[in-house]
Structure formats: C-alpha cells, structure tokens
Backbone as ProteinMPNN parsed JSONL, in Angstrom:
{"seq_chain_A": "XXXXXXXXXXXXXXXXXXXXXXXXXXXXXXXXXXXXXXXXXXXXXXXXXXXXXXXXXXXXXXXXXXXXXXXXXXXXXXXXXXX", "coords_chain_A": {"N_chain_A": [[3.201, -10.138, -6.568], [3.416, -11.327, -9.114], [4.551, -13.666, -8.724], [2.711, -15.276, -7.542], [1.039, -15.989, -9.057], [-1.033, -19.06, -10.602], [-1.036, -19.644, -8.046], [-3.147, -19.729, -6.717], [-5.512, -21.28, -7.012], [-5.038, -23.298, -5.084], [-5.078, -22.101, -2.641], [-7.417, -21.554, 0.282], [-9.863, -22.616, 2.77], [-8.142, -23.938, 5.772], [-6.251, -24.018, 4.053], [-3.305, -22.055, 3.263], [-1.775, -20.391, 1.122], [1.325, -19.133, 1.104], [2.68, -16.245, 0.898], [5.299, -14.867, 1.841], [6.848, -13.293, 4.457], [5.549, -10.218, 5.84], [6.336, -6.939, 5.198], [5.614, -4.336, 5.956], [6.005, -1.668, 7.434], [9.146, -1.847, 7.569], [10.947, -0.209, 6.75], [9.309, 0.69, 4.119], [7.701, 3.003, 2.566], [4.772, 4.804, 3.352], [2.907, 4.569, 1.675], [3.52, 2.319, 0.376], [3.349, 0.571, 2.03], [0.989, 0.146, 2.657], [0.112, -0.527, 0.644], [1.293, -3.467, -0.065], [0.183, -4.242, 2.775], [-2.679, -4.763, 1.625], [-2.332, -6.058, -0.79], [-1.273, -8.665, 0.117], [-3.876, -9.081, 2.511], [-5.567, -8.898, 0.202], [-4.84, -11.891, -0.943], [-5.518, -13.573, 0.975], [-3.793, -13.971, 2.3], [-1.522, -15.497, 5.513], [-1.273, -13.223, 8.144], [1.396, -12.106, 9.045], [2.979, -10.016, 11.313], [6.376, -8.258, 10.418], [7.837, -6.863, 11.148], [9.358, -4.568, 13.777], [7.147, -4.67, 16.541], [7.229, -3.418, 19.138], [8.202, -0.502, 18.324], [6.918, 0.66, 16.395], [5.269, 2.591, 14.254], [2.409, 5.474, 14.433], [1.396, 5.39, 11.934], [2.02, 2.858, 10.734], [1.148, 1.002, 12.744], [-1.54, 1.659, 12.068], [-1.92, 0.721, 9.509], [-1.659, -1.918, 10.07], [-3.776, -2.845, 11.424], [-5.682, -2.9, 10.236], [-9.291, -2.76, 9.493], [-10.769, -3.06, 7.317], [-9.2, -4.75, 5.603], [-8.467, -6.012, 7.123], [-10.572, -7.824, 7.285], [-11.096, -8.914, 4.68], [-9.209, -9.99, 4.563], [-9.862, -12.353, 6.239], [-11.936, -13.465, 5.13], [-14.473, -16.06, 5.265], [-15.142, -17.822, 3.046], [-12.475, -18.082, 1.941], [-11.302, -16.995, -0.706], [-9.042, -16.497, -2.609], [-7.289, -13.452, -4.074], [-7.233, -12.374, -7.388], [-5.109, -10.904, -10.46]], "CA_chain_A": [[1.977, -10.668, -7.126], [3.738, -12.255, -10.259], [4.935, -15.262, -8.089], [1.665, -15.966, -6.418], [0.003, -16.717, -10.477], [-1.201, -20.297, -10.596], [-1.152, -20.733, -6.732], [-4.729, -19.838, -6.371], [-6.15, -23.202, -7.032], [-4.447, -23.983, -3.483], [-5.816, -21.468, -1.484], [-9.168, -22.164, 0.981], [-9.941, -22.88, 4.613], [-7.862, -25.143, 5.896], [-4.448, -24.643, 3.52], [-2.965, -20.835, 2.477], [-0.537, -19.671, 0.139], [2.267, -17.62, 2.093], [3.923, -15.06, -0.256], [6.787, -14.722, 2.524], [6.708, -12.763, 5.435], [5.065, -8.594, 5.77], [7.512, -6.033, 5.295], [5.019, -3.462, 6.339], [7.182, -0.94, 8.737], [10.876, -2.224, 7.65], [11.401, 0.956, 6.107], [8.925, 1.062, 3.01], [6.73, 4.059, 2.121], [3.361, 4.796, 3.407], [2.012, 3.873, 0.595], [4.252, 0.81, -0.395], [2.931, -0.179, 3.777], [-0.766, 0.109, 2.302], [-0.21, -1.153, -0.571], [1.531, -4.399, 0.848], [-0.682, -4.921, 3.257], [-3.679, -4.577, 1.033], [-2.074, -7.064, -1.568], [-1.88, -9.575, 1.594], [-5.227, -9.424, 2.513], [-6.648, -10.004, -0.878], [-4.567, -13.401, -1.003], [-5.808, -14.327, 1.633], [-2.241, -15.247, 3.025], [-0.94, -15.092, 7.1], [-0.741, -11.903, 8.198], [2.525, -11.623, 10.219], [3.73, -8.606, 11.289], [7.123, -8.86, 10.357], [8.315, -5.833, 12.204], [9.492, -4.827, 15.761], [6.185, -4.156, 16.995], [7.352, -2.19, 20.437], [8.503, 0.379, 17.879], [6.799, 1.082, 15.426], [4.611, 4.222, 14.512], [1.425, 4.943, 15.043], [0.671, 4.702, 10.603], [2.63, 1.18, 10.536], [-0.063, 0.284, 13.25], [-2.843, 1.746, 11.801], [-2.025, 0.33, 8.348], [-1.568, -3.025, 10.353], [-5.04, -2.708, 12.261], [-6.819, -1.962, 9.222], [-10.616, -3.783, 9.89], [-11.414, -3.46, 6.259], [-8.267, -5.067, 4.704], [-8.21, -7.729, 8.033], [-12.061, -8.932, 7.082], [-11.048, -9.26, 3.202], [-7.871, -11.854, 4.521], [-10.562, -13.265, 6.989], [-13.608, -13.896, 4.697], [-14.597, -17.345, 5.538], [-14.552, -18.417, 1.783], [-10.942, -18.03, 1.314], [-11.091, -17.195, -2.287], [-7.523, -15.668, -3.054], [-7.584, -12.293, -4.806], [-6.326, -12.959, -8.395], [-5.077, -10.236, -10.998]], "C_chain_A": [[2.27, -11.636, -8.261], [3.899, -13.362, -9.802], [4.045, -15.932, -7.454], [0.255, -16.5, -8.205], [-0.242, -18.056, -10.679], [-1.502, -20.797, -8.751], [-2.452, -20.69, -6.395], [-5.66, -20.161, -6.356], [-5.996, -24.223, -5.348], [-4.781, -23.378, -2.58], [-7.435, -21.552, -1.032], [-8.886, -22.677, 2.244], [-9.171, -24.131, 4.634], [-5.769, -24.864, 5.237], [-4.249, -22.976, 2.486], [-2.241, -20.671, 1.95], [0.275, -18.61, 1.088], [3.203, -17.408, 1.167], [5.231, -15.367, 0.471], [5.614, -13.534, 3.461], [6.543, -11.181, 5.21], [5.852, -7.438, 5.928], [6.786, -4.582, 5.679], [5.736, -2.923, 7.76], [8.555, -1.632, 8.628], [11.076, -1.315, 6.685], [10.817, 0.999, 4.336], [8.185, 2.444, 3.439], [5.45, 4.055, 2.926], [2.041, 4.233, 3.059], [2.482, 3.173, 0.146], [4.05, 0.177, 1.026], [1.617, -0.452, 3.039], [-1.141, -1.119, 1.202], [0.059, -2.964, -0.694], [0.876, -5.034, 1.645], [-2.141, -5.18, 2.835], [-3.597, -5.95, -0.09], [-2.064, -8.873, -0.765], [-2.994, -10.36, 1.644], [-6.081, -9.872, 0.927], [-5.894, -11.55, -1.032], [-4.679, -14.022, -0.05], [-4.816, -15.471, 2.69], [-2.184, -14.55, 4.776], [-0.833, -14.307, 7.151], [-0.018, -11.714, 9.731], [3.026, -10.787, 10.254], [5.306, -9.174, 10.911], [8.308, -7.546, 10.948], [8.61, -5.294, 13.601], [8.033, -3.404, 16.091], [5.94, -3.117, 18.557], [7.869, -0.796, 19.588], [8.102, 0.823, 16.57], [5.507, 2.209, 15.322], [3.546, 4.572, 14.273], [0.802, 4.835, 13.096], [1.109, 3.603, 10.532], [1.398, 0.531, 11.465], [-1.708, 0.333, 12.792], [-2.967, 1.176, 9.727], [-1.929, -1.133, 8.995], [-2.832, -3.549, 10.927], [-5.92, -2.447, 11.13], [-7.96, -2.527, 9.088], [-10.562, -3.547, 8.442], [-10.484, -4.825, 5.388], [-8.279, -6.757, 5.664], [-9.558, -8.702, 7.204], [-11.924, -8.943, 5.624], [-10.305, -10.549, 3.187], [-9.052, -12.51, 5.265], [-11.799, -13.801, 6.743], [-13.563, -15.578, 5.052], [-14.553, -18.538, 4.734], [-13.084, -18.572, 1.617], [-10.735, -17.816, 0.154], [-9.666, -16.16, -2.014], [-8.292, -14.998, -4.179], [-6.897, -12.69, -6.261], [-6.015, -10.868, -9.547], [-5.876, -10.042, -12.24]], "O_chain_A": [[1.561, -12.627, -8.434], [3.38, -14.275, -10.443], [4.286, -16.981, -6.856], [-0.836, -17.066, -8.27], [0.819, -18.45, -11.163], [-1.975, -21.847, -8.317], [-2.925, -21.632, -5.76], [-6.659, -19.642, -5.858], [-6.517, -25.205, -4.82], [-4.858, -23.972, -1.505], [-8.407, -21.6, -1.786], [-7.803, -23.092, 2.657], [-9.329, -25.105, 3.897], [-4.677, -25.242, 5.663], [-4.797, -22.741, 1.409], [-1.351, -20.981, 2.742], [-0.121, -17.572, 1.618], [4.161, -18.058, 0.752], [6.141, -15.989, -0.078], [4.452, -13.146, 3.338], [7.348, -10.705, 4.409], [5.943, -7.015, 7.08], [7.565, -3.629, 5.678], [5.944, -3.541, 8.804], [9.075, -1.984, 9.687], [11.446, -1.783, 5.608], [11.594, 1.259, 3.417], [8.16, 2.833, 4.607], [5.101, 2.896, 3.148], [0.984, 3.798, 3.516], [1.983, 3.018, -0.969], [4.677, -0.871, 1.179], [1.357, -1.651, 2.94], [-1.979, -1.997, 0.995], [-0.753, -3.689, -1.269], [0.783, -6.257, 1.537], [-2.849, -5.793, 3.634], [-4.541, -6.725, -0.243], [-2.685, -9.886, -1.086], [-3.26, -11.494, 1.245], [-6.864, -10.783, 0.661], [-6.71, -12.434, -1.293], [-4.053, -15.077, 0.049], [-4.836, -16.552, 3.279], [-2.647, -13.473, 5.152], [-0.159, -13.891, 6.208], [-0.416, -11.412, 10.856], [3.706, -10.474, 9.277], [5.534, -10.375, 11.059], [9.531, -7.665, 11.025], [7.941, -5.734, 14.536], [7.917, -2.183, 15.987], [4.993, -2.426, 18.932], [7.946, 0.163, 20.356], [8.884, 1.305, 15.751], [4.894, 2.572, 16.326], [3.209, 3.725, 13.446], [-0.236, 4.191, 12.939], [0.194, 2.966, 10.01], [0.72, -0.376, 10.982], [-2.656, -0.429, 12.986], [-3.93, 1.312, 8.971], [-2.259, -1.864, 8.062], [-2.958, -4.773, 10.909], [-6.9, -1.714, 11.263], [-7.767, -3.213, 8.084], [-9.773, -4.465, 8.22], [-11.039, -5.681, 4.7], [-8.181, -7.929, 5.3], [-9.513, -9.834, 6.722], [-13.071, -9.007, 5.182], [-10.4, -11.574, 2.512], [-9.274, -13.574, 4.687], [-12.571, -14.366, 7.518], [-12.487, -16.177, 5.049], [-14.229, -19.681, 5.056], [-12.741, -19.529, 0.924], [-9.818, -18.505, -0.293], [-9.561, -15.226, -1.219], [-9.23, -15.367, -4.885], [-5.904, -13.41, -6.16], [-6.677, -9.868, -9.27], [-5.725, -9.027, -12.92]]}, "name": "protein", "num_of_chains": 1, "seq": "XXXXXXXXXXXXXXXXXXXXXXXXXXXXXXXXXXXXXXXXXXXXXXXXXXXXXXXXXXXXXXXXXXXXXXXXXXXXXXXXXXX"}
C-alpha cells in the first residue's frame, strides 16, 4: 500500500495502477489471501490470478470469487481506495 501513495491521481476508466501481480494462493495465509485480495480490489487494480489455478483450494478460490470485493475493483467510477 505504501508504494501505491500519490498514484491515485492516475487511476479511472480507461488507465489503472497495477501494484504487480496477486500472490493470493502462492503460499500466504488465509488471511494474508483476504487481505491481499481485498487491498486489490479497493485500488481498483487488474485482478490476475497469479497462481496455478488447476490447483488450488477450494478457500484460494473462494477468496478469488469473492462478488463483494470483485464489484468494489469493478465500480464503474474507478476511484482508487486511498489510506
């Protein structure tokens, strides 16, 4: 989150800020998956799995599937989440 301070003047339909790629299921926590993909969606950045998706388990999918967290990255405003 510290490295994404100032970029949120640049984010909006059309042109996103990409942190880097979703480490959700490459061997974090449960709750460092949630928390990850939750931080994501409020910036409003790409959400690429960045994991081998034939193997992964069924909380990595259901923290990846998450409708509330998808329609926060997919509001139509684009406002990036700020701290």
């Amino acid at each position: 989150m510290d490295m994404q301070k100032g970029l949120r003047k640049y984010a909006g339909p059309g042109h996103w800020n990409d942190p880097d790629m979703l480490e959700v299921g490459n061997g974090l926590s449960e709750a460092e998956n949630r928390s990850h993909f939750s931080i994501w969606g409020m910036l409003a950045a790409p959400l690429i799995a960045g994991n081998d998706i034939r193997k992964m388990s069924k909380q990595t999918q259901a923290v990846l599937t998450n409708k509330d967290i998808i329609a926060i990255n997919q509001d139509p405003l684009g406002i990036q989440g700020f701290v």
